[in-house]
N, CA, C and O atoms as a GROMACS GRO file, in nm:
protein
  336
    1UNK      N    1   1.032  -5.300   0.728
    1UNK     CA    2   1.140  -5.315   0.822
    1UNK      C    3   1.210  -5.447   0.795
    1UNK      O    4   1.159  -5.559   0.794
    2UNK      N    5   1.367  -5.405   0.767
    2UNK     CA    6   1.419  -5.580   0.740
    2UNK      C    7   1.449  -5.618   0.925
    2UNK      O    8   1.471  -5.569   1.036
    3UNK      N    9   1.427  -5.750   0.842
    3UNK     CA   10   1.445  -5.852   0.981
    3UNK      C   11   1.574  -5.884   0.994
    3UNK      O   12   1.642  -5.878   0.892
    4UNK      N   13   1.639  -5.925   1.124
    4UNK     CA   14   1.755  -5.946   1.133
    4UNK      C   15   1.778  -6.080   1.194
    4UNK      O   16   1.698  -6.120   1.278
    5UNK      N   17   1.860  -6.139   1.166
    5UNK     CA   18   1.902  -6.246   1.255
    5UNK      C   19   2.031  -6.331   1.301
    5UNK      O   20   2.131  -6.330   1.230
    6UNK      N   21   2.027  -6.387   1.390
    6UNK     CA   22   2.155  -6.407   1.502
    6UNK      C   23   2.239  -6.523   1.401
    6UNK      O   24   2.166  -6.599   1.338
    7UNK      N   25   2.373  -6.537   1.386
    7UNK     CA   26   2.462  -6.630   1.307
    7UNK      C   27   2.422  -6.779   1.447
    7UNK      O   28   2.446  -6.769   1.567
    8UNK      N   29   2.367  -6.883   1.386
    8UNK     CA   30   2.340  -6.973   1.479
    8UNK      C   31   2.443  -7.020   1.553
    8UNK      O   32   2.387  -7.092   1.635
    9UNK      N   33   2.561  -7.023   1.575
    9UNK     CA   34   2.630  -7.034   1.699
    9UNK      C   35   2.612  -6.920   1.808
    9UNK      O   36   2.653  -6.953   1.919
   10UNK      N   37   2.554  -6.784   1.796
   10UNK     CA   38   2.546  -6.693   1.853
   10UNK      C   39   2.387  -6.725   1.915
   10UNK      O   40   2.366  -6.740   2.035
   11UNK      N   41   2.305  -6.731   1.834
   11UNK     CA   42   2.150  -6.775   1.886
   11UNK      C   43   2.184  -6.926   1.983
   11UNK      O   44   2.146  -6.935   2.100
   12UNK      N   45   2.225  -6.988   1.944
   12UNK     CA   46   2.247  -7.082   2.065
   12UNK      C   47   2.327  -7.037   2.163
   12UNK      O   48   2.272  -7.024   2.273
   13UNK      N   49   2.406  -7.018   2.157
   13UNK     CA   50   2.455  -6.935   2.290
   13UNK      C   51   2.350  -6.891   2.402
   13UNK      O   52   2.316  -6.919   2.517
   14UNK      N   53   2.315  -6.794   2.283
   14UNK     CA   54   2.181  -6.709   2.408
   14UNK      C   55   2.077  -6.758   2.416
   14UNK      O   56   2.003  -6.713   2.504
   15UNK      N   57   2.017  -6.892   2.311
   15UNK     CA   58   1.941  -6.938   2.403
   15UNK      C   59   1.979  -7.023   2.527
   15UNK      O   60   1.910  -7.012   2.628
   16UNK      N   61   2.093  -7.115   2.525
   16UNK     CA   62   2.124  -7.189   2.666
   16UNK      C   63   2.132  -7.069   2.784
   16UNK      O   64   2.107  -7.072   2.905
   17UNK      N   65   2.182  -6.951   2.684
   17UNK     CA   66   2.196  -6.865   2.814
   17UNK      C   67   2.086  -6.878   2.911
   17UNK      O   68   2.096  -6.930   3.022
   18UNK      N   69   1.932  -6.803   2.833
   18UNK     CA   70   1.801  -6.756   2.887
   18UNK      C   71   1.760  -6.901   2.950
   18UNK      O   72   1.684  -6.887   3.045
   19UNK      N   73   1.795  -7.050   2.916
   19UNK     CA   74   1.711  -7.164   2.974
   19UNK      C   75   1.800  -7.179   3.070
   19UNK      O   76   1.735  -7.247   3.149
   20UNK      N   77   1.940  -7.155   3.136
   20UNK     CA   78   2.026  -7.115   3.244
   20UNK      C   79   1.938  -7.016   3.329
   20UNK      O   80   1.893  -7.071   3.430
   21UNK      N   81   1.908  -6.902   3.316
   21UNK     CA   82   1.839  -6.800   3.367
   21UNK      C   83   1.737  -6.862   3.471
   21UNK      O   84   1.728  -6.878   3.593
   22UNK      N   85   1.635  -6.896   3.307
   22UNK     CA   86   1.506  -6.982   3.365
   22UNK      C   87   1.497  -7.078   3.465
   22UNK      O   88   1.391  -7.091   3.526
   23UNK      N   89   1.598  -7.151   3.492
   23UNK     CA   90   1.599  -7.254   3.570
   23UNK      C   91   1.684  -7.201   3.693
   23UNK      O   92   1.653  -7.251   3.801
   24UNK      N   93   1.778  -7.112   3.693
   24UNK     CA   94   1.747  -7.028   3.853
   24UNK      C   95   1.630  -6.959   3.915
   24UNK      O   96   1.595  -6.944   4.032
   25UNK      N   97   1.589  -6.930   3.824
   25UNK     CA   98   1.504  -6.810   3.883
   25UNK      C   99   1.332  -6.849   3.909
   25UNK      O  100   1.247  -6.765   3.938
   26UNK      N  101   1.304  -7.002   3.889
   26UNK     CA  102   1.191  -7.026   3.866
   26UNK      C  103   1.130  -7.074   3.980
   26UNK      O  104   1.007  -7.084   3.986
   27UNK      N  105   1.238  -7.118   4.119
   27UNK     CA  106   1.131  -7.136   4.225
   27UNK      C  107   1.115  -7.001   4.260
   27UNK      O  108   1.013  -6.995   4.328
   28UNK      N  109   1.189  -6.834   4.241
   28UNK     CA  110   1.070  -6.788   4.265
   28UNK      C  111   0.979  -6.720   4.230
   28UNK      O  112   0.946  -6.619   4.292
   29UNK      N  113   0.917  -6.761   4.118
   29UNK     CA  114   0.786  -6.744   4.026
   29UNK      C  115   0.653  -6.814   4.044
   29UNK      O  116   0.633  -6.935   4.044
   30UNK      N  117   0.585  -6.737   4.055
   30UNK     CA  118   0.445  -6.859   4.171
   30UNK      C  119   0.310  -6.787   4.062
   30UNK      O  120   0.291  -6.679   4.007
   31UNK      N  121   0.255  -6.891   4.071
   31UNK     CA  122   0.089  -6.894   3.978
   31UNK      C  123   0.039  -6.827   4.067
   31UNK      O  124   0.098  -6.847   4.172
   32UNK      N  125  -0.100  -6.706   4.084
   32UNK     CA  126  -0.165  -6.664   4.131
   32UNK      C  127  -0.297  -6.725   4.047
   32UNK      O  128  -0.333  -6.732   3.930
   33UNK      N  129  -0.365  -6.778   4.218
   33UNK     CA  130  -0.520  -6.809   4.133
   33UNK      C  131  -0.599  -6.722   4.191
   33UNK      O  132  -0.549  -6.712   4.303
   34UNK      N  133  -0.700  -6.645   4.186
   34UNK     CA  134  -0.859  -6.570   4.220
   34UNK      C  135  -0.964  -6.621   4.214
   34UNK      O  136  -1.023  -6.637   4.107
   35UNK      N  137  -0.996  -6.648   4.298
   35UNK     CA  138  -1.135  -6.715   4.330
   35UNK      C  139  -1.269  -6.625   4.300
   35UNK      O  140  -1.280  -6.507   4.333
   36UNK      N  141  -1.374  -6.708   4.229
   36UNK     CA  142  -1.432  -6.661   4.175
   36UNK      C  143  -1.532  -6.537   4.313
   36UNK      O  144  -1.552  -6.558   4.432
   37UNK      N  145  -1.563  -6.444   4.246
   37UNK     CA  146  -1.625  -6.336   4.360
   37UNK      C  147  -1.754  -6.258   4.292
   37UNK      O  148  -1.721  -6.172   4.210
   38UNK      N  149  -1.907  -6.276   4.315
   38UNK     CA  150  -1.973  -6.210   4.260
   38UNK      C  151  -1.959  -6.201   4.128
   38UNK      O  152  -1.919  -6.308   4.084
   39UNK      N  153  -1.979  -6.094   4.020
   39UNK     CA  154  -1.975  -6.155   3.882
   39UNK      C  155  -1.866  -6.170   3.854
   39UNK      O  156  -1.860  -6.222   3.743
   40UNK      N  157  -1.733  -6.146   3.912
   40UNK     CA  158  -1.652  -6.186   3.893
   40UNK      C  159  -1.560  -6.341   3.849
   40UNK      O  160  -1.526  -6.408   3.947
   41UNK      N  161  -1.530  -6.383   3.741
   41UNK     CA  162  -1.534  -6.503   3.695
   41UNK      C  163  -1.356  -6.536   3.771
   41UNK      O  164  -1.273  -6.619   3.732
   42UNK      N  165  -1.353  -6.500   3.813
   42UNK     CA  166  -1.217  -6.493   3.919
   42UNK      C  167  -1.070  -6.546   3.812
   42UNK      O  168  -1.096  -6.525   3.694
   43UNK      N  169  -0.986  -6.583   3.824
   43UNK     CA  170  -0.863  -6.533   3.743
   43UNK      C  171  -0.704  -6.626   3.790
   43UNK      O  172  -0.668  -6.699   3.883
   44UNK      N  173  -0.650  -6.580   3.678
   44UNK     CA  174  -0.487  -6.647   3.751
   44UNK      C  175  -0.388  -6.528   3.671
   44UNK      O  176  -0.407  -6.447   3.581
   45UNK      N  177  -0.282  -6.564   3.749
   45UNK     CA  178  -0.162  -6.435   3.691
   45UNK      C  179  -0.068  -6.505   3.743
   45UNK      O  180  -0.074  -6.619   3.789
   46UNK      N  181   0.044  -6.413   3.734
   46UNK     CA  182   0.188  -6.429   3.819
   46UNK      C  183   0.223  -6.303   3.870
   46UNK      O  184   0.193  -6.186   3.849
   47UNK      N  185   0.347  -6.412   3.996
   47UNK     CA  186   0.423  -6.313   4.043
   47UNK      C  187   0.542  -6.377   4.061
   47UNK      O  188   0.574  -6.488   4.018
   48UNK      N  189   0.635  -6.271   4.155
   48UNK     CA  190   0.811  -6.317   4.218
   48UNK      C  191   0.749  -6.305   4.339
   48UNK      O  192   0.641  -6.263   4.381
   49UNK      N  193   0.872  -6.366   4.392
   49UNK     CA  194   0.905  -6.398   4.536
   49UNK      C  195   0.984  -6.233   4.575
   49UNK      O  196   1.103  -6.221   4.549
   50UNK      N  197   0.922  -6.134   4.625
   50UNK     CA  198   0.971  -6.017   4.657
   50UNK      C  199   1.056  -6.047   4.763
   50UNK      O  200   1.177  -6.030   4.749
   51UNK      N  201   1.003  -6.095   4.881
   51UNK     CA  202   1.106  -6.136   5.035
   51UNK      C  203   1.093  -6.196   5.065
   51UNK      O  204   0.988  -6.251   5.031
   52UNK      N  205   1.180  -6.261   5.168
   52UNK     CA  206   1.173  -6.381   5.241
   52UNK      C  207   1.059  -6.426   5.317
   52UNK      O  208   1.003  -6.534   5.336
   53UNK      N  209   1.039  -6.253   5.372
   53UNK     CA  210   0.906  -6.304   5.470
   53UNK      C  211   0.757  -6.344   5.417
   53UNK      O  212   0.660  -6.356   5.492
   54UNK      N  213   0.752  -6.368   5.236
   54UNK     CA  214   0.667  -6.418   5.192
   54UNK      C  215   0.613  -6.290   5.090
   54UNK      O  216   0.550  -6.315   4.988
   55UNK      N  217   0.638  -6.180   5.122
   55UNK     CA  218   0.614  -6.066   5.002
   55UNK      C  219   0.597  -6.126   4.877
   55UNK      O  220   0.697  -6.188   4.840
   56UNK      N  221   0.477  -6.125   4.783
   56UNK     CA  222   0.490  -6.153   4.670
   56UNK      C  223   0.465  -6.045   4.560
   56UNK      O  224   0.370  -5.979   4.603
   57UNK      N  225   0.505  -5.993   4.437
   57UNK     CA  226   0.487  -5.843   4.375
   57UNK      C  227   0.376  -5.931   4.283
   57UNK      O  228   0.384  -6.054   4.287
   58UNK      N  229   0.290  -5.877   4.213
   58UNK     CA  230   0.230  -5.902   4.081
   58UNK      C  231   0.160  -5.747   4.086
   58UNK      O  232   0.167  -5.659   4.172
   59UNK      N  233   0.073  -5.754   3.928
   59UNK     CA  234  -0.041  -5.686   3.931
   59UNK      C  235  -0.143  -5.701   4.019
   59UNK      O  236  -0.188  -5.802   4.072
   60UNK      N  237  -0.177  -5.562   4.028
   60UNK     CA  238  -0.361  -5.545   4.121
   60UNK      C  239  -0.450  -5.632   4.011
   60UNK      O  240  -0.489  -5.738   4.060
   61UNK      N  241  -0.485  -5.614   3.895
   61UNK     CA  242  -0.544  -5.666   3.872
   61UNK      C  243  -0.561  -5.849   3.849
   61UNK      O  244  -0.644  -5.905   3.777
   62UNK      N  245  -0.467  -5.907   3.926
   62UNK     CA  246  -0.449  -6.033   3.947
   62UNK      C  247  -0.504  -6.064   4.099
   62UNK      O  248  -0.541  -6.181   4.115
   63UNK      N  249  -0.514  -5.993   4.192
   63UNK     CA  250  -0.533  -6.032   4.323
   63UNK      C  251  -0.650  -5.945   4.353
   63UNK      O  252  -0.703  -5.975   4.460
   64UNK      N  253  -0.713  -5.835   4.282
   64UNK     CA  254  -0.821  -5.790   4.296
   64UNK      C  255  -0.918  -5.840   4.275
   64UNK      O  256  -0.939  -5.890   4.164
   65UNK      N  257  -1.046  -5.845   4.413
   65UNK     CA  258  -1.159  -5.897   4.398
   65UNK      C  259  -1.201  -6.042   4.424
   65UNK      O  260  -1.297  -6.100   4.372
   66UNK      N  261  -1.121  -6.087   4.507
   66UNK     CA  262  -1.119  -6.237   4.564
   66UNK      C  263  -1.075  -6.289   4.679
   66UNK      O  264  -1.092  -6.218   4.778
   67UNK      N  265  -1.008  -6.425   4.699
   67UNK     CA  266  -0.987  -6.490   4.775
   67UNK      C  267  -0.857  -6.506   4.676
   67UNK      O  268  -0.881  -6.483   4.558
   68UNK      N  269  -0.752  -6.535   4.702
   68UNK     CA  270  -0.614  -6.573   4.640
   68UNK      C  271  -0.547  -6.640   4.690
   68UNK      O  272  -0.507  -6.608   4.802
   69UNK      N  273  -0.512  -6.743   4.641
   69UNK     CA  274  -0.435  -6.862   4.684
   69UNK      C  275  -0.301  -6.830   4.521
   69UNK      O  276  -0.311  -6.783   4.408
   70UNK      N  277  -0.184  -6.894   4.610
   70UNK     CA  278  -0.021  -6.849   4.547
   70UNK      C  279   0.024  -7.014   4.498
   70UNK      O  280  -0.032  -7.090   4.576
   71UNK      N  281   0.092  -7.080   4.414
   71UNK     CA  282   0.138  -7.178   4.384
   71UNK      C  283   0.236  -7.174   4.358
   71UNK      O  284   0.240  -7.077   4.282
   72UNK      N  285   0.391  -7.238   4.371
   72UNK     CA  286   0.495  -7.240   4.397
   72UNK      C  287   0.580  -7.338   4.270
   72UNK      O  288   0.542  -7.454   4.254
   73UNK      N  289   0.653  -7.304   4.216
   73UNK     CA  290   0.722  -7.442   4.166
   73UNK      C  291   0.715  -7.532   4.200
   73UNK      O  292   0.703  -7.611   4.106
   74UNK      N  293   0.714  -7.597   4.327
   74UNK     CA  294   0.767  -7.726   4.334
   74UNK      C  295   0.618  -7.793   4.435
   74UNK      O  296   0.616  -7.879   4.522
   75UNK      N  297   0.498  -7.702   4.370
   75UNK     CA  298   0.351  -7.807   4.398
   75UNK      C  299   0.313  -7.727   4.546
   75UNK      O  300   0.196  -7.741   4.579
   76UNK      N  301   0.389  -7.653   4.627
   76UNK     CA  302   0.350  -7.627   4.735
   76UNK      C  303   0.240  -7.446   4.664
   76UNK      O  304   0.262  -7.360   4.579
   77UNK      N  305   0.110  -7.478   4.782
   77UNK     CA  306   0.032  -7.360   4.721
   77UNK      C  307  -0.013  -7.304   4.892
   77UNK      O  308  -0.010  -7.383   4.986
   78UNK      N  309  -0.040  -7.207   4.902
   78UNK     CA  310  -0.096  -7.113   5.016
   78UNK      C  311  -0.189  -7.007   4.989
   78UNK      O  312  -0.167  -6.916   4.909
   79UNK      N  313  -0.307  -7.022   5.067
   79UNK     CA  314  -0.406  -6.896   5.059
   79UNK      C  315  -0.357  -6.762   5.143
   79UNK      O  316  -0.335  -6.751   5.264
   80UNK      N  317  -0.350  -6.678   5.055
   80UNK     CA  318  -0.316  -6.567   5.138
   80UNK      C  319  -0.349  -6.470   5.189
   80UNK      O  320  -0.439  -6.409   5.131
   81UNK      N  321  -0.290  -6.403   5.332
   81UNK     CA  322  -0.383  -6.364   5.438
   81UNK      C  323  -0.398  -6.266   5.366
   81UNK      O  324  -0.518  -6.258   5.392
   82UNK      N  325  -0.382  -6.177   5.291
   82UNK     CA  326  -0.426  -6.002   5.258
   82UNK      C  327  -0.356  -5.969   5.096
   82UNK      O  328  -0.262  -6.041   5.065
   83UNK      N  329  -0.407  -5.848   4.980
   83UNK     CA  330  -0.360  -5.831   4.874
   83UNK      C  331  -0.361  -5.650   4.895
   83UNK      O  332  -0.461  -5.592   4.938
   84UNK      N  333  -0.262  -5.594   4.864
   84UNK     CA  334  -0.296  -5.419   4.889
   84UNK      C  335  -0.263  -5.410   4.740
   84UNK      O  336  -0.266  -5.301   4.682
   0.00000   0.00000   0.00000
């Protein structure tokens, strides 16, 4: 398979584009940690900020089987009441 690639005024472009992106969209992206549970060696993942009222989306297998606490961009973290 040949490889292709972007004429570098075009690759820069789109990368300022995607680090534009990144830097809106990153307070709402939050670390998920899992606390360790039985043999469970407990875990971290991500998620978004689904709603206001604190909804967060990730994988089950990030919040399954623990205690879960959420970390925020800007250092603020919360244990959270429930994972479905």
């Amino acid at each position: 398979m040949k490889k292709m690639s972007l004429p570098a005024n075009i690759a820069s472009q789109f990368s300022d584009e995607i680090a534009a992106l990144a830097e809106r969209s990153q307070a709402g992206v939050v670390v998920i940690r899992r606390s360790q549970s039985g043999r469970d060696g407990g875990g971290a993942g991500s998620g978004v900020v689904w709603h206001a009222s604190g909804l967060i989306a990730t994988n089950h297998h990030v919040v399954g089987g623990g205690p879960v606490s959420v970390a925020f961009y800007d250092g603020t973290s919360y244990k959270t009441i429930g994972a479905s």
